[in-house]
PAZAPA-4460 file (N, C-alpha, C; in steps of 0.05 Angstrom, whole numbers, plus 32768, in hexadecimal, padded with zeros to 4 digits):
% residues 263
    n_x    n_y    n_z   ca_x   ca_y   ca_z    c_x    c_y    c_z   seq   type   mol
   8942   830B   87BC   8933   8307   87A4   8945   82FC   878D     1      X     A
   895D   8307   8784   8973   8308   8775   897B   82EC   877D     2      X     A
   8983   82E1   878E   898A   82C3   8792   8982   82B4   8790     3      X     A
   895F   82B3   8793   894A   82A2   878E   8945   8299   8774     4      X     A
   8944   82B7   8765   8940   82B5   8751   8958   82A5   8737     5      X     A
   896F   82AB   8735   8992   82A9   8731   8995   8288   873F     6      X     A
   898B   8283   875E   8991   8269   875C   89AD   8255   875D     7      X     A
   89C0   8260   8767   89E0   8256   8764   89E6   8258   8749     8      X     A
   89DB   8279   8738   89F1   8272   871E   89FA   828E   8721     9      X     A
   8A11   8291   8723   8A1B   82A7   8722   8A11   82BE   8708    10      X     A
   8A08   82D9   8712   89FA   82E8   8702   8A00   8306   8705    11      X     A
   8A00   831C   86F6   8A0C   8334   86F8   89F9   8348   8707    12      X     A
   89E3   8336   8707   89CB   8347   871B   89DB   8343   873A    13      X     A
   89E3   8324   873D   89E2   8324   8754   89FF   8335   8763    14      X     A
   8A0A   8333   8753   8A2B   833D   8760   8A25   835E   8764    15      X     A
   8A15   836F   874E   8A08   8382   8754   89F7   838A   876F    16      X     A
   89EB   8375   8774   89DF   8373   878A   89F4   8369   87AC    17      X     A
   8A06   8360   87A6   8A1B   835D   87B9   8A29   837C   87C6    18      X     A
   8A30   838C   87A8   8A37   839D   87A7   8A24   83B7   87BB    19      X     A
   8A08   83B9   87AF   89FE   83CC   87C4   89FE   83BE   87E2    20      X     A
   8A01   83A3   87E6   89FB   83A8   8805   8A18   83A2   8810    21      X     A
   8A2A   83A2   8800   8A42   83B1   8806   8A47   83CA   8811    22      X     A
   8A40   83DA   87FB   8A38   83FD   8807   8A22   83FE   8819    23      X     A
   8A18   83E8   881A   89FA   83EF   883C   8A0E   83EE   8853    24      X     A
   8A24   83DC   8856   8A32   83CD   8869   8A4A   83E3   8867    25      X     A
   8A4F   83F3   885F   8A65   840C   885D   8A60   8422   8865    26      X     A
   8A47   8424   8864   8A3E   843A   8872   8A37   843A   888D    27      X     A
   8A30   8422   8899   8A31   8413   88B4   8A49   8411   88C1    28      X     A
   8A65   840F   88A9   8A7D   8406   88BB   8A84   83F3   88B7    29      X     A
   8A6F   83DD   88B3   8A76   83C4   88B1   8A8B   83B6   88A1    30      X     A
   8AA9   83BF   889A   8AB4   83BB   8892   8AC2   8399   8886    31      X     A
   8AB9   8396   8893   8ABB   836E   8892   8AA4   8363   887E    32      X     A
   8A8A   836B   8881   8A7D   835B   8878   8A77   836C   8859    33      X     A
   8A7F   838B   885A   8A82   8392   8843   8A9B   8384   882E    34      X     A
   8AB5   8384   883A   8ACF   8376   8829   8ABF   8353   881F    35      X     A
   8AB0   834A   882D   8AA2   832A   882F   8A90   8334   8811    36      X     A
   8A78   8350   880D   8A70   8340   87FA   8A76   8353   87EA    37      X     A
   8A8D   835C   87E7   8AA5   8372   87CA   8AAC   834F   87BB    38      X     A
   8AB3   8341   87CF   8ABE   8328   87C9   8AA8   8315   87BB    39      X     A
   8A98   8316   87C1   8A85   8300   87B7   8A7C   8313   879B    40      X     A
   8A76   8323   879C   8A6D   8336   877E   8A8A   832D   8772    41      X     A
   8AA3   832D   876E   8ABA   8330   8765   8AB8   831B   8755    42      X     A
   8AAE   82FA   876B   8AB3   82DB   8763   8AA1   82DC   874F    43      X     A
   8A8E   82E9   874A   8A72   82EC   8742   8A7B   82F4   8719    44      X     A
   8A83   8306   8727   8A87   8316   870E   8AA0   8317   8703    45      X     A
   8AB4   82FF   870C   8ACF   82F8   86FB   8AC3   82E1   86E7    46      X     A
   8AB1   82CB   86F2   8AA6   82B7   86F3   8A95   82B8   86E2    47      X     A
   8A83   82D2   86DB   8A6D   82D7   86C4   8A86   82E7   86AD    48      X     A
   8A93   82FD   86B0   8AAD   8307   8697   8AC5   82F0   8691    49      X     A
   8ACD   82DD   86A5   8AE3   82CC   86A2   8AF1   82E1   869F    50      X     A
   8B0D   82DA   868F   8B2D   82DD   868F   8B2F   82F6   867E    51      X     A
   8B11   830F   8679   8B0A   831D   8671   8B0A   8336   8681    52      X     A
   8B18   8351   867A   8B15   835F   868A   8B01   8375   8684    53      X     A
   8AF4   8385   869C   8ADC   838C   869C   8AE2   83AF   86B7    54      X     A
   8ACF   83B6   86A8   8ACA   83D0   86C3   8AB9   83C9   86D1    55      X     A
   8AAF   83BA   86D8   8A9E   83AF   86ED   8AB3   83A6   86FF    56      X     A
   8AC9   838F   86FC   8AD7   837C   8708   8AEB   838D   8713    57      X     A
   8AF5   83A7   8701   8B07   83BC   8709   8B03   83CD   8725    58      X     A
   8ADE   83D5   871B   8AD0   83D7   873A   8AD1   83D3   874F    59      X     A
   8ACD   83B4   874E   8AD0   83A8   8767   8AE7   83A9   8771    60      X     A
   8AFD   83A2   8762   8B17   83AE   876A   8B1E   83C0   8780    61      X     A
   8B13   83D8   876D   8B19   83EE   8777   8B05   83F2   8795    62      X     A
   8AF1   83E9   879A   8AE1   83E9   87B8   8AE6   83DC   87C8    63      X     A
   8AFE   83C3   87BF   8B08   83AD   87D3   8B1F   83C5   87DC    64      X     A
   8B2E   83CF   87C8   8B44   83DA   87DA   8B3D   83F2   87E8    65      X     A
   8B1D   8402   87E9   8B1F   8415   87FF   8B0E   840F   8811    66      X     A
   8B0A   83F4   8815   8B03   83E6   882C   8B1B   83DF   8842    67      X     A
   8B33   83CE   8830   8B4B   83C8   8843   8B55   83E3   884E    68      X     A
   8B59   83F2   884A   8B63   8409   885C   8B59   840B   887A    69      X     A
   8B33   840C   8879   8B24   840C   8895   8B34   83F3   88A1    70      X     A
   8B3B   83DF   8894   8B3F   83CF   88A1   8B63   83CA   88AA    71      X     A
   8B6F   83E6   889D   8B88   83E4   88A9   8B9E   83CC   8893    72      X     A
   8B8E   83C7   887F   8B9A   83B4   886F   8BA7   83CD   885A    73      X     A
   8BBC   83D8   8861   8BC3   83E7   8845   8BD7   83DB   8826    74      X     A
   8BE5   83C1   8836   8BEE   83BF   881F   8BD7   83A5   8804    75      X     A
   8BC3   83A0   8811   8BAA   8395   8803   8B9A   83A7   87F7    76      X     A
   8B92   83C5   8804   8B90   83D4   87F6   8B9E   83DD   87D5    77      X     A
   8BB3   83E4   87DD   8BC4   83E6   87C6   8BC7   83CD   87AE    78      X     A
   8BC7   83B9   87BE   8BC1   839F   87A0   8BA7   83A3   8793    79      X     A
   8B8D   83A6   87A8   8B72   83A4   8799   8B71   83C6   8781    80      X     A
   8B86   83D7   8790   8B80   83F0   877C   8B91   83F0   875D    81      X     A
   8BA3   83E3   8763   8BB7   83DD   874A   8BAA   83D7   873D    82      X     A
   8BA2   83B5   8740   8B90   83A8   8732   8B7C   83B7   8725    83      X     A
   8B67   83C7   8735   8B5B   83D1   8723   8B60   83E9   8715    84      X     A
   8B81   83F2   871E   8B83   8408   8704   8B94   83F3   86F1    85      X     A
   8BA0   83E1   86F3   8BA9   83D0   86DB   8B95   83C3   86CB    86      X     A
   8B7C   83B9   86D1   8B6B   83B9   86C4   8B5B   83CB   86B5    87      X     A
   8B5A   83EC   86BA   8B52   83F9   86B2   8B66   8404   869F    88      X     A
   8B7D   8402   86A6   8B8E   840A   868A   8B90   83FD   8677    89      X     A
   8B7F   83DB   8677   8B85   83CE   866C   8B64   83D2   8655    90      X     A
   8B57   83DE   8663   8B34   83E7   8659   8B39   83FA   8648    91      X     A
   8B43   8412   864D   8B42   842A   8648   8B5A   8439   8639    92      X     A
   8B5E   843E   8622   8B6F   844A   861C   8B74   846B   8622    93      X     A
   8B90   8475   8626   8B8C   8492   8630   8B85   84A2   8644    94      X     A
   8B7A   84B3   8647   8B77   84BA   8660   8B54   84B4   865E    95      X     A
   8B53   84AA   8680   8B30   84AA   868A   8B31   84AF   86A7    96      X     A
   8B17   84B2   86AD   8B0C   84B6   86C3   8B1A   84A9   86DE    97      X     A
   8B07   848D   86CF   8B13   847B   86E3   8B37   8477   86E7    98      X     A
   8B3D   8469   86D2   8B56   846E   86DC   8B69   847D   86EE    99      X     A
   8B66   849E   86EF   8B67   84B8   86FC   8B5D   84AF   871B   100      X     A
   8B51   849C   871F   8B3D   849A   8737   8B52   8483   8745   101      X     A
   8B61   8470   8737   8B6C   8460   873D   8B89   8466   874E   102      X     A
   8B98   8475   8733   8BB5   8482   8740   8BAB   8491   874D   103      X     A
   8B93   84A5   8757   8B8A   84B1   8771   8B85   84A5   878A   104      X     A
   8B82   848F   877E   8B7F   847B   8799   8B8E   8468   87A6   105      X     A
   8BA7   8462   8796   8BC1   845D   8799   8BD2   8472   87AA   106      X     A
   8BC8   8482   87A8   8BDF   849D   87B4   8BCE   8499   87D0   107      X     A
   8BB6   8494   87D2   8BA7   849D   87F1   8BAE   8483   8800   108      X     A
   8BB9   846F   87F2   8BBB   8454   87FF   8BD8   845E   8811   109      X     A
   8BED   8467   87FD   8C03   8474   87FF   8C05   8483   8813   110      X     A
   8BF4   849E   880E   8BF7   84B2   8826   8BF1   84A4   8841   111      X     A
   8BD3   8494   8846   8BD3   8485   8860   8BEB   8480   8869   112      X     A
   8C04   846F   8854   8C1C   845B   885D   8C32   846E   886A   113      X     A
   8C2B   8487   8865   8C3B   8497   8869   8C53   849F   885B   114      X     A
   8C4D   8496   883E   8C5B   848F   8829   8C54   84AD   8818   115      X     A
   8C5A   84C7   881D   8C58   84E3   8815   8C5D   84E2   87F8   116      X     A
   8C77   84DB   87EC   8C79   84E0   87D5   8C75   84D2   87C5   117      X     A
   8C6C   84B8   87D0   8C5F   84AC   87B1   8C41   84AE   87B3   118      X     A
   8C32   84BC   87C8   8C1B   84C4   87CB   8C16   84DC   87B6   119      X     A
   8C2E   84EE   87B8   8C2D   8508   87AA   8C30   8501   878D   120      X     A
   8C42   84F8   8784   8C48   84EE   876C   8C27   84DD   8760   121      X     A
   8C1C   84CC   8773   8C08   84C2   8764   8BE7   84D4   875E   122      X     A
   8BEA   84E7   8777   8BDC   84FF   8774   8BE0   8512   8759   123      X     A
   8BF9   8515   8755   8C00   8528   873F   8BFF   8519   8728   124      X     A
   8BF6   8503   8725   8BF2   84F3   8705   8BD7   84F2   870A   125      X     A
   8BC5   84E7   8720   8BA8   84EE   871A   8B9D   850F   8714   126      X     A
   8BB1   8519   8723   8B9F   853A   871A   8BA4   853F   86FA   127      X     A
   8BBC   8538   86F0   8BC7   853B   86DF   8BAF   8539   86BB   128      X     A
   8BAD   851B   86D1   8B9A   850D   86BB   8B7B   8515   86C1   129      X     A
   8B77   8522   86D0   8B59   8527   86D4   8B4D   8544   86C9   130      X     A
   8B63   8553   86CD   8B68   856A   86C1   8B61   856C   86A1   131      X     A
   8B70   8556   8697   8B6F   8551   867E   8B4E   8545   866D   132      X     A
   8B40   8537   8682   8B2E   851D   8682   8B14   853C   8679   133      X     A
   8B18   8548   8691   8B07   8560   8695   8B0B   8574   8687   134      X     A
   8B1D   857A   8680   8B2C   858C   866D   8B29   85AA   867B   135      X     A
   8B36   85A2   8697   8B36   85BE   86AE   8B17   85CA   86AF   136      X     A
   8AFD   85BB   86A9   8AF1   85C3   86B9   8AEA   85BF   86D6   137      X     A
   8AD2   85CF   86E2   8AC8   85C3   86F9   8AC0   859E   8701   138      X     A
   8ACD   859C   8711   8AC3   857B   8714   8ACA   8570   8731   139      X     A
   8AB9   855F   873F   8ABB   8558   8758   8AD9   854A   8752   140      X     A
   8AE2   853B   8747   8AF5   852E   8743   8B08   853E   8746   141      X     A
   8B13   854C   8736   8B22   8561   873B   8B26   856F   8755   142      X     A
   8B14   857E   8769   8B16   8582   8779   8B1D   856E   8795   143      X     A
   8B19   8557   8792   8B26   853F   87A0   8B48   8544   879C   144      X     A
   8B47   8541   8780   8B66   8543   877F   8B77   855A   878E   145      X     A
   8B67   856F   8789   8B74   858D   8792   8B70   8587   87B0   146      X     A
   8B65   8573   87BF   8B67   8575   87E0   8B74   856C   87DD   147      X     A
   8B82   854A   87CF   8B8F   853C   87D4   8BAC   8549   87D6   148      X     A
   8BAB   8553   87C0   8BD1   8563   87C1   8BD5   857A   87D1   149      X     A
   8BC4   857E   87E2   8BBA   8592   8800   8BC8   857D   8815   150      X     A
   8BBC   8570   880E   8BC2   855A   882B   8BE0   854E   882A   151      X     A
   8BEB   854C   8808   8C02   8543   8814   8C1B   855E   8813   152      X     A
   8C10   856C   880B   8C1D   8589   8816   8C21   858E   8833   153      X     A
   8C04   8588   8840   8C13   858D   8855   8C21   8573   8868   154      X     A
   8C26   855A   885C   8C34   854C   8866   8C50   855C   886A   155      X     A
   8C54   8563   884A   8C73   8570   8848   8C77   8587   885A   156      X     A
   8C5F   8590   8869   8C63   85AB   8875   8C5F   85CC   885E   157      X     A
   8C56   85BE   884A   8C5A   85DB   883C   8C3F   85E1   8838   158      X     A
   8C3B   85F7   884F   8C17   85F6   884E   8C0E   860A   8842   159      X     A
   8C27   8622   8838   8C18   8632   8822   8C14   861D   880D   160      X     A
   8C1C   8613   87F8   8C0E   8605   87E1   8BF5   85F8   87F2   161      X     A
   8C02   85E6   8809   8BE6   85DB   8811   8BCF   85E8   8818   162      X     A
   8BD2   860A   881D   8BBA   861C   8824   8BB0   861A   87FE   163      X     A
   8BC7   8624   87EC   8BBF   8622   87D6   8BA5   860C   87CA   164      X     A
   8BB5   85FB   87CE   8BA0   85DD   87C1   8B83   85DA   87D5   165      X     A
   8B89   85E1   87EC   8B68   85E5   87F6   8B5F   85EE   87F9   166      X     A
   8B5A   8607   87F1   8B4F   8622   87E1   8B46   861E   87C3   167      X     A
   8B55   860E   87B6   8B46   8601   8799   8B37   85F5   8799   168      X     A
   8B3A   85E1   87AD   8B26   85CD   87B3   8B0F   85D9   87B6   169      X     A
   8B08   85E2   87D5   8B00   85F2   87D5   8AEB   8605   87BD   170      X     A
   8AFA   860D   87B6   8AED   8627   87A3   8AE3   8612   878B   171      X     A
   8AEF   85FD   8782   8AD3   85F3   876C   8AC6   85EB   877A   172      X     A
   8ABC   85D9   878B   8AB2   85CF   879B   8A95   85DD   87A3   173      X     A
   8AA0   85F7   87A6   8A88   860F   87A9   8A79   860B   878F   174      X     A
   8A89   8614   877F   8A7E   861E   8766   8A6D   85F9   8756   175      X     A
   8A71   85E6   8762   8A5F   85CF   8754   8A4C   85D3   875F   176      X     A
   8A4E   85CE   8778   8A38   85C1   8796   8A32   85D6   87A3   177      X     A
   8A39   85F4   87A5   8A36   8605   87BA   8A2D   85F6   87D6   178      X     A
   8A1C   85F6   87E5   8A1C   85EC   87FB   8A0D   85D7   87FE   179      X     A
   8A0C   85C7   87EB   89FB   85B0   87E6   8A0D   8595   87F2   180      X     A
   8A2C   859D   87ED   8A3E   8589   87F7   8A51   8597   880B   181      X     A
   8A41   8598   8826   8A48   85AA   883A   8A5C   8596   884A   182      X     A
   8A58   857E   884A   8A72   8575   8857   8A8E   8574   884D   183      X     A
   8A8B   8573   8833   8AA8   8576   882B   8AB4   8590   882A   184      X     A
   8AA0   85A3   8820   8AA7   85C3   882A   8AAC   85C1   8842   185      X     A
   8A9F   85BA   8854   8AAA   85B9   8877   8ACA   85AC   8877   186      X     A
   8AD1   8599   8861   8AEC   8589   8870   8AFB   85A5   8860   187      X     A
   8AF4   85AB   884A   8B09   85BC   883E   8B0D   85D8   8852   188      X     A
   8AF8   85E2   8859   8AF9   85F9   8872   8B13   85F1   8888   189      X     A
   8B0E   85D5   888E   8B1C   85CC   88A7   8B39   85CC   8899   190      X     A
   8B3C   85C4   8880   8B60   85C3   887D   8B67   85DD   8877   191      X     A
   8B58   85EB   886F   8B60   8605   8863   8B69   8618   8886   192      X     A
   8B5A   8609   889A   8B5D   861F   88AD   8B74   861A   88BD   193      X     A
   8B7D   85FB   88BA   8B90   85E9   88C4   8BAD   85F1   88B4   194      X     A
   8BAE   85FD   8896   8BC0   8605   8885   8BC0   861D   8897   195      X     A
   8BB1   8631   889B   8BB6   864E   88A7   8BC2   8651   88BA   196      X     A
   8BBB   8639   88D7   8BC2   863F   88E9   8BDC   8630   88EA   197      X     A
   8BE4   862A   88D6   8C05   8615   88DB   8C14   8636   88C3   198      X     A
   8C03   864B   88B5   8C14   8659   88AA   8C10   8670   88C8   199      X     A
   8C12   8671   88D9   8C01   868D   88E5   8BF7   8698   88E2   200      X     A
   8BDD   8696   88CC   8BCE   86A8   88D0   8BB7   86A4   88DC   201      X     A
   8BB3   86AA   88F2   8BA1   869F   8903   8B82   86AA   8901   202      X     A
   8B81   86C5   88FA   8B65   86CF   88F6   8B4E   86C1   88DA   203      X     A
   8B5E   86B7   88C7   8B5E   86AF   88B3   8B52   868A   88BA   204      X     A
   8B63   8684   88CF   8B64   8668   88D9   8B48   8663   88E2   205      X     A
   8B48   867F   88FB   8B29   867E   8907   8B0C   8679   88F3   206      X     A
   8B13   8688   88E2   8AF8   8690   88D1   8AF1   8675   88C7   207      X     A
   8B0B   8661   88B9   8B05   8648   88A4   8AFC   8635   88BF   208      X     A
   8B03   8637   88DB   8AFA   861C   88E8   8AE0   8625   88EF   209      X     A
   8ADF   8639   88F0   8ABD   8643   88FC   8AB0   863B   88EC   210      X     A
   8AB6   8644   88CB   8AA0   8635   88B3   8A9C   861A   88C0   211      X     A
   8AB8   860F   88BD   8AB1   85EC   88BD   8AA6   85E7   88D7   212      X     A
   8AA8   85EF   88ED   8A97   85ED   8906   8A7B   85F3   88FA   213      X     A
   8A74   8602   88F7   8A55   860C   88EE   8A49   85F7   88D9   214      X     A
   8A56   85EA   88CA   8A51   85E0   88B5   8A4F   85BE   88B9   215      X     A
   8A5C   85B6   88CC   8A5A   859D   88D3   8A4B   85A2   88ED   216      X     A
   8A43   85B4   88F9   8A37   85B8   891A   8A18   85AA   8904   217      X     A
   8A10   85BF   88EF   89FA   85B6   88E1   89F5   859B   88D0   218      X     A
   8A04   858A   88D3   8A0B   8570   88BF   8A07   8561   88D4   219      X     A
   8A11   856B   88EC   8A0D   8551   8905   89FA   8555   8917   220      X     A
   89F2   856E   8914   89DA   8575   892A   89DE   8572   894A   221      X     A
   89F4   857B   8949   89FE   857C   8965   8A0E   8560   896F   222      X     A
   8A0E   854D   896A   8A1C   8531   8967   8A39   8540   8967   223      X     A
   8A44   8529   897A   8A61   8531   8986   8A65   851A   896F   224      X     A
   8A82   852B   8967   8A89   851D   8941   8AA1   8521   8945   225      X     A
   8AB9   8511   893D   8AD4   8511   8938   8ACE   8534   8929   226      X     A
   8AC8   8532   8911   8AD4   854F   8906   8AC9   8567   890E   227      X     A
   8AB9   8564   8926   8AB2   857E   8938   8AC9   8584   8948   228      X     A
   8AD5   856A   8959   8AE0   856C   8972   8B02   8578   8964   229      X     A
   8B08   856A   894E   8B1E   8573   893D   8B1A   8598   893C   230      X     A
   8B04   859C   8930   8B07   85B4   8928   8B09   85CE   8932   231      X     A
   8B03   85C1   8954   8AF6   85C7   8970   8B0D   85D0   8976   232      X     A
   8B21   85BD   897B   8B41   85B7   8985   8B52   85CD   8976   233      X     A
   8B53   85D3   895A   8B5F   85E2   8950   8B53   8605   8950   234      X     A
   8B3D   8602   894E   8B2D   861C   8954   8B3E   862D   8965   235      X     A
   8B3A   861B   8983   8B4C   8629   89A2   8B63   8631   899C   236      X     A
   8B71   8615   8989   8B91   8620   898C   8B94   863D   8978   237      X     A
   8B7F   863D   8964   8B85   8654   8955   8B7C   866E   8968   238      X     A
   8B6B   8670   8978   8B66   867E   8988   8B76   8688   899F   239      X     A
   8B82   8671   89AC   8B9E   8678   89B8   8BB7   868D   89AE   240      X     A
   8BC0   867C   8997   8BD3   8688   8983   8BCB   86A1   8986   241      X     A
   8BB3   86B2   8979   8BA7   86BF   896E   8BA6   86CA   8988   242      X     A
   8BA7   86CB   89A6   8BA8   86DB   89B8   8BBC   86E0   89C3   243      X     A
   8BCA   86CB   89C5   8BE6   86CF   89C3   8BFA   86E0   89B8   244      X     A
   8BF4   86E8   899D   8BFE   86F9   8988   8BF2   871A   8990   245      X     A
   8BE6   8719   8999   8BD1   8733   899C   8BE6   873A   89B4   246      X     A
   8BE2   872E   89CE   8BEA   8731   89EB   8C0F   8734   89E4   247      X     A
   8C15   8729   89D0   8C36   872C   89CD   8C3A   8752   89C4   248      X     A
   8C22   8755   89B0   8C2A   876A   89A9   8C1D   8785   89BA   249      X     A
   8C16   877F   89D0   8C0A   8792   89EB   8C23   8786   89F8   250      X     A
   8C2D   877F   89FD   8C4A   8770   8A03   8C66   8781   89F6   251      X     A
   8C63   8787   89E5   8C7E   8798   89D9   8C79   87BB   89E1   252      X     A
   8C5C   87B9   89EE   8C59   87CD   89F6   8C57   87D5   8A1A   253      X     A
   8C61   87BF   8A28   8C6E   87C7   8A3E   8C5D   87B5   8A50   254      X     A
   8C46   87A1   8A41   8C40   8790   8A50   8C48   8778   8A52   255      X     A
   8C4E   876C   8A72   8C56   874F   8A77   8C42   8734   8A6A   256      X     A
   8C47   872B   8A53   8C3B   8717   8A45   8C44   86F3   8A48   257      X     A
   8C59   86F6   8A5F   8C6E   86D6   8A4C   8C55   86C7   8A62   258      X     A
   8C48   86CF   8A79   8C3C   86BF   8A80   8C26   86B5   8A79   259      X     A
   8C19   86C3   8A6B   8BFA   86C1   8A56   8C05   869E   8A47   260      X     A
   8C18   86A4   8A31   8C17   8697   8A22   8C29   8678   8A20   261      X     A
   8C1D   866C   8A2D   8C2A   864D   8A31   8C1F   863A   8A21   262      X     A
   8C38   8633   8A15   8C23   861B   8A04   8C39   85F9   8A13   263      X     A
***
């Protein structure tokens, strides 16, 4: 309708309109033909602002570069996210939202690269600033951040702070959405049980993967799902461990154990 109507003149309806069937084609996967029309909304809407910068154009930016990742393009990622946090610093004076969203997204381009500390470092200036944005209240935003510096905790191996930060997550998370946003409570269950079982505590481990088993068993309706079969895998080993530990200590008591426990 929008084309018919618009006609070959570039118009802010229509790049709008590029834009949702962008997100139709992202949710499909379709990673190609979504980056194809991030691009055409972009030509659209440089072409209607010119040499003018805009949060719209920053936008698109920012959806071109968490498209290249699916596609294994990380260091294109990282140009399209600059860009649109250099344009947004260029919008915005002080601390904002968006911005906070930008150096958050710079660090995830990072962590993919395997690039830990400038992932961490760019994590700890978006929490920094979001903290501030919100002024330490409750906010989905915030709790993104608190996984994020979870996750690169336990790059470093230090999975108490990393049990720390996903347990915050976590716990606002509850307190916005209670079980309204049951999949992300499910991923936070799953790192928190993944932090336990790399600290030993294994009973502790059991309980958070069972949530997230229970909680994604109901999200997928029985559908065999990467983050079932993940949570599936670690469940056992915590269960092992966790029998293991038991049989060691009927073991100090005069029973033969070393053959039980093989890993």
């Amino acid at each position: 309708m929008r084309l018919d109507v618009f006609d070959k003149v570039n118009h802010l309806d229509l790049a709008d309109s590029y834009h949702q069937i962008a997100l139709a084609h992202a949710l499909k996967g379709n990673y190609g033909e979504e980056m194809s029309d991030y691009e055409t909304a972009l030509d659209i809407r440089e072409d209607v602002f010119g040499d003018c910068n805009h949060p719209d154009i920053a936008q698109t930016y920012n959806n071109m570069g968490s498209v290249s990742p699916s596609q294994g393009e990380y260091e294109k990622a990282l140009d399209y996210y600059k860009k649109a946090h250099k344009m947004r610093e260029d919008l915005y004076e002080g601390d904002h939202p968006d911005k906070a969203d930008s150096i958050d997204n710079i660090g995830v381009v990072h962590y993919k690269k395997g690039q830990n500390k400038e992932a961490l470092i760019c994590y700890e200036e978006s929490l920094e600033m979001r903290r501030r944005v919100y002024k330490n209240k409750d906010h989905s935003d915030l709790a993104v951040s608190y996984n994020n510096m979870g996750t690169a905790k336990l790059s470093e191996r230090d999975y108490k702070a990393a049990l720390d930060w996903f347990l915050k997550a976590q716990k606002m998370r509850w307190r916005i959405f209670g079980e309204t946003d049951r999949y992300h409570i499910a991923d936070d269950y799953y790192n928190i049980g993944y932090a336990q079982l790399q600290l030993g505590d294994y009973e502790s481990a059991l309980t958070s993967l069972e949530e997230a088993l229970n909680m994604w068993g109901g999200l997928y309706e029985g559908r065999c799902h990467r983050d079932i079969r993940n949570a599936t895998i670690l469940r056992r080993s915590a269960n092992v461990y966790k029998t293991c530990r038991e049989i060691k200590v009927i073991g100090t008591q005069g029973m033969d154990y070393n053959q039980t426990c093989i890993f």
